[in-house]
ZAMARGU-4260 file (C-alpha; in steps of 0.2 Angstrom, whole numbers, plus 5000, padded with zeros to 4 digits):
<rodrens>
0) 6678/5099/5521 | 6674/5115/5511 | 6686/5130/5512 | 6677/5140/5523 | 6676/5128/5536
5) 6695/5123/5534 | 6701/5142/5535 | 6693/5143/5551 | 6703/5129/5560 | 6716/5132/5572
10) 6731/5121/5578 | 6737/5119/5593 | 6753/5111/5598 | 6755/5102/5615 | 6773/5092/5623
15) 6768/5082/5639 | 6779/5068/5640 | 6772/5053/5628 | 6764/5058/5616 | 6754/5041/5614
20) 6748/5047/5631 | 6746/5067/5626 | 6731/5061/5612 | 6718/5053/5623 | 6712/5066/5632
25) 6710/5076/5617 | 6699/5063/5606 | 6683/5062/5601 | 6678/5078/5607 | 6668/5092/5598
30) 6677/5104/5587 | 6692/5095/5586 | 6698/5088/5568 | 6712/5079/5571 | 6726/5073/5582
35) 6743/5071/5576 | 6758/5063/5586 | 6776/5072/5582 | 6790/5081/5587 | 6795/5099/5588
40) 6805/5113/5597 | 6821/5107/5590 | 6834/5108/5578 | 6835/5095/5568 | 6823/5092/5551
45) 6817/5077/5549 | 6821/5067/5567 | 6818/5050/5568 | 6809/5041/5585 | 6828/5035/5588
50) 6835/5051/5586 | 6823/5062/5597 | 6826/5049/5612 | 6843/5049/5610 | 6841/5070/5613
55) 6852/5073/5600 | 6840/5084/5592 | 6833/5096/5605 | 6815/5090/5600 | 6802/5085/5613
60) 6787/5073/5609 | 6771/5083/5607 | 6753/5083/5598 | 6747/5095/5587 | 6729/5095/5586
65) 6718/5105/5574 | 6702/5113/5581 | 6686/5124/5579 | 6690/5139/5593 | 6670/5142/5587
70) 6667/5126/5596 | 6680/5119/5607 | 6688/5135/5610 | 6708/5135/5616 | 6708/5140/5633
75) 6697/5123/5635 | 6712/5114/5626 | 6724/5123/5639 | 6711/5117/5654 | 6714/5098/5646
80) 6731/5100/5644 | 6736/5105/5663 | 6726/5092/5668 | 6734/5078/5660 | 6751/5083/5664
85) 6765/5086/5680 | 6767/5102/5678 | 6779/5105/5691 | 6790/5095/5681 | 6804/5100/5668
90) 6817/5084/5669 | 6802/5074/5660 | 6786/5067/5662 | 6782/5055/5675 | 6794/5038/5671
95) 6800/5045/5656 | 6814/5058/5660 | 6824/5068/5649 | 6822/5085/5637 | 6813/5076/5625
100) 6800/5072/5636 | 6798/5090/5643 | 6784/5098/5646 | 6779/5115/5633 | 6764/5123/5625
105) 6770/5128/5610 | 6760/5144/5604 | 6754/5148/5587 | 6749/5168/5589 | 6750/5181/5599
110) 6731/5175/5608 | 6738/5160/5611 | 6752/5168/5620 | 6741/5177/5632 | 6729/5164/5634
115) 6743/5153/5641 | 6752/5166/5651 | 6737/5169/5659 | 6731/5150/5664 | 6749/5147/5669
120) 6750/5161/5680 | 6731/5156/5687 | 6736/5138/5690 | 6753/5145/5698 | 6741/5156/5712
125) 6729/5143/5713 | 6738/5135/5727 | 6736/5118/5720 | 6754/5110/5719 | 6767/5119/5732
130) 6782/5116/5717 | 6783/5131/5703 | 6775/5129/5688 | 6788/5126/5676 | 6781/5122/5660
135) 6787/5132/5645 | 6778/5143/5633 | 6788/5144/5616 | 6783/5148/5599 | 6776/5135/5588
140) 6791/5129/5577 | 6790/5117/5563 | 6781/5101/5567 | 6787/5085/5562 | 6773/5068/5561
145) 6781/5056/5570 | 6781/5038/5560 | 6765/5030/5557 | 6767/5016/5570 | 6767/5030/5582
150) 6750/5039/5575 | 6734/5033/5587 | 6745/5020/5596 | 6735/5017/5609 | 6722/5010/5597
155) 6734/5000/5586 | 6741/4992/5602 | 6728/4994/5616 | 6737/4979/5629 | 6752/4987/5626
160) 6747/5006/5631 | 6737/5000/5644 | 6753/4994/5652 | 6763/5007/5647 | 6753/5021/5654
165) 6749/5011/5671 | 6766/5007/5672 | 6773/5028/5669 | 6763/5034/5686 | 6752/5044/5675
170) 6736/5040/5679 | 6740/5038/5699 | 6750/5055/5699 | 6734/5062/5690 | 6722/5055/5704
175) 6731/5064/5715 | 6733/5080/5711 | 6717/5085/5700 | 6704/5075/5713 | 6705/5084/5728
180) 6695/5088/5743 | 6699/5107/5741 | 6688/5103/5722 | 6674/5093/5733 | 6672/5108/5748
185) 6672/5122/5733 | 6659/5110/5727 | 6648/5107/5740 | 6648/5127/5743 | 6641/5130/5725
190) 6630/5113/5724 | 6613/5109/5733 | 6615/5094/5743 | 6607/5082/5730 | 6616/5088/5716
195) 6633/5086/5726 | 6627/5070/5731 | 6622/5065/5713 | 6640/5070/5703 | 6653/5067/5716
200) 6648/5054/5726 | 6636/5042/5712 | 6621/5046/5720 | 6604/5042/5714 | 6589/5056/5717
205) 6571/5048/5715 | 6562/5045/5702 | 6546/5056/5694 | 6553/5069/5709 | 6566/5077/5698
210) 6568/5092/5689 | 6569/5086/5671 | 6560/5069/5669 | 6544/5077/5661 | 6552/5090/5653
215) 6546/5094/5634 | 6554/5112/5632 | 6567/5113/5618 | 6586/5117/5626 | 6602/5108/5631
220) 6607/5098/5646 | 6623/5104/5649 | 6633/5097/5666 | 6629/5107/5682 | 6647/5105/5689
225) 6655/5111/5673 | 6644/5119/5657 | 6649/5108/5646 | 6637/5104/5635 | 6630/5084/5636
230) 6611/5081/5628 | 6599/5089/5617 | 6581/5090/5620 | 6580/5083/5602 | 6585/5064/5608
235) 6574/5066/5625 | 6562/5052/5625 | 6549/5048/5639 | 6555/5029/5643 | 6543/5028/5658
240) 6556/5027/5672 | 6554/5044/5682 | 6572/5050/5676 | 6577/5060/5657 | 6581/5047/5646
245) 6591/5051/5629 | 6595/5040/5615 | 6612/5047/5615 | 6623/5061/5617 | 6626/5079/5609
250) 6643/5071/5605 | 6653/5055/5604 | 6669/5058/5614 | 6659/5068/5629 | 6651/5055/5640
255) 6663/5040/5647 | 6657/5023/5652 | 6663/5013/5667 | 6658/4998/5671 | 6648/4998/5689
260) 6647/4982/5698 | 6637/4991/5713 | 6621/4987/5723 | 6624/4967/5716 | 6622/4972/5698
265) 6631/4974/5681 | 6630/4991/5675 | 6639/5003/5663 | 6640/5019/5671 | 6642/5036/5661
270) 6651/5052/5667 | 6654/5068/5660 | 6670/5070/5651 | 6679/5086/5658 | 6669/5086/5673
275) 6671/5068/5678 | 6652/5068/5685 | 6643/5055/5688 | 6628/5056/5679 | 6619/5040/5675
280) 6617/5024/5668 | 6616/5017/5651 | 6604/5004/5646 | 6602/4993/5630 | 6584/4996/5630
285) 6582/5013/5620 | 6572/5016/5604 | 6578/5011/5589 | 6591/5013/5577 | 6603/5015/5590
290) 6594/5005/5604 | 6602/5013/5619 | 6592/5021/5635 | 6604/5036/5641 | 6596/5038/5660
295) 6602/5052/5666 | 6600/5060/5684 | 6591/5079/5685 | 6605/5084/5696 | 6619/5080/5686
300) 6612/5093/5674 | 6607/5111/5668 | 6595/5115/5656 | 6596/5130/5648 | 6581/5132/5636
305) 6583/5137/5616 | 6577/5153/5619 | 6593/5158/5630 | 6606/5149/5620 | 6614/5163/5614
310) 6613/5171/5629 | 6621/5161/5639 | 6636/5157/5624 | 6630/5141/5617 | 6622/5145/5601
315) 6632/5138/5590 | 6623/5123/5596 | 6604/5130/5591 | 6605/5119/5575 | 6606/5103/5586
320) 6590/5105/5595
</rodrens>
């Protein structure tokens, strides 16, 4: 990486319990350039695992993650961060009590500051949890890594994460409380029927009588529920079966798979990342090298051609198209 482009990353430094936990919603996602696994916000240099469970150290678990605020600007990371947390919480995280498992955003300059003020105080009014928000916003202090066998556990040790984090509550607590029906009704206001049927409840609208399966304008697909940015016009391909097909996404780390057993059949089903819509299948049937058939539902998706790019505050992705 030159200089220019490493003087214009930015790090940001989030505690949310485990931190083995804190680095997968983060990953793979554009603009970001690392995830590192450490401890801060104490007083001790140099803590040991050991020593920071043992809260002798005043430090708490936490990620620091180096980013492109040109492309995956920071109230995003704030928006990922809430959502993977209790943030009503202050004894801990889920199974894991104690200070060292607090929750904190530890800010790095004074727009960091604001920017979490603000989306505390937002999530506070929302109305969404009926407990205060108690998470604390502290300066960024020195940040320790934590030991190697700590850095990207849950791909060194995959069974054993997997158990751990179904066993913490995390994902059940998360079901809860960022999938409600208040979300679904605030939805179906904004959505036309199909499109609500399409990304919330895995509908399927019919083929060669969609928006996009024809389309040979130059843009991006971005997801209609949320903005974010999924597939280029460059890797549209006409494959023939009446929905837009792409060879793959604008991204690794935006689309996730699920296997879907439904209607009899064995599929792998892709949803958007931030969003969680439904947007399709994938199919091993694609063009060559990669060999894979993105088919993807109109509804799920805005196009936003490349002549408004920059009006509507995505072009830094013109060279993509």
């Amino acid at each position: 990486m030159d200089n220019a482009n490493q003087n214009s990353l930015h790090k940001a430094t989030f505690a949310g319990g485990c931190f083995w936990c804190m680095v997968t919603p983060f990953e793979d996602l554009p603009g970001i350039h690392g995830i590192v696994s450490g401890y801060t916000g104490g007083h001790t240099a140099n803590p040991t695992y050991e020593e920071v469970c043992s809260e002798t150290t005043g430090h708490a678990e936490a990620v620091q993650i180096t980013y492109d605020p040109q492309i995956f600007p920071y109230r995003k990371l704030l928006d990922i961060f809430w959502r993977s947390i209790d943030p009503t919480d202050e004894g801990g995280q889920f199974h894991d009590r104690g200070s060292s498992y607090r929750p904190a955003i530890f800010y790095h300059d004074e727009e960091q500051r604001q920017q979490a003020e603000d989306s505390r105080r937002e999530l506070q009014c929302s109305g969404r949890f009926d407990k205060p928000i108690v998470v604390e916003i502290e300066p960024a202090e020195t940040f320790y890594p934590a030991e190697e066998y700590h850095q990207d556990y849950h791909l060194k040790n995959p069974l054993r994460y997997k158990y751990y984090r179904n066993g913490s509550g995390r994902d059940v607590y998360l079901q809860e409380h960022w999938n409600t029906a208040k979300d679904k009704e605030e939805l179906r206001k904004r959505l036309t029927p199909m499109q609500f049927e399409v990304t919330q409840n895995k509908g399927t609208e019919p083929p060669f009588r969609n928006e996009f399966y024809n389309n040979t304008e130059p843009g991006l697909y971005v997801d209609i529920v949320s903005g974010e940015p999924l597939f280029s016009s460059r890797d549209q391909f006409d494959a023939g079966c009446g929905w837009p097909s792409f060879s793959k996404p604008l991204h690794n780390g935006i689309i996730q798979e699920h296997q879907d057993l439904s209607h009899g059949m064995y599929r792998i089903e892709v949803r958007s990342r931030e969003a969680d819509s439904h947007l399709g299948h994938v199919f091993d049937d694609g063009p060559m090298p990669g060999g894979l058939r993105y088919c993807i539902n109109s509804a799920a998706l805005r196009f936003i051609p490349k002549d408004q790019l920059e009006k509507e505050g995505y072009g830094r992705y013109m060279s993509e198209l």
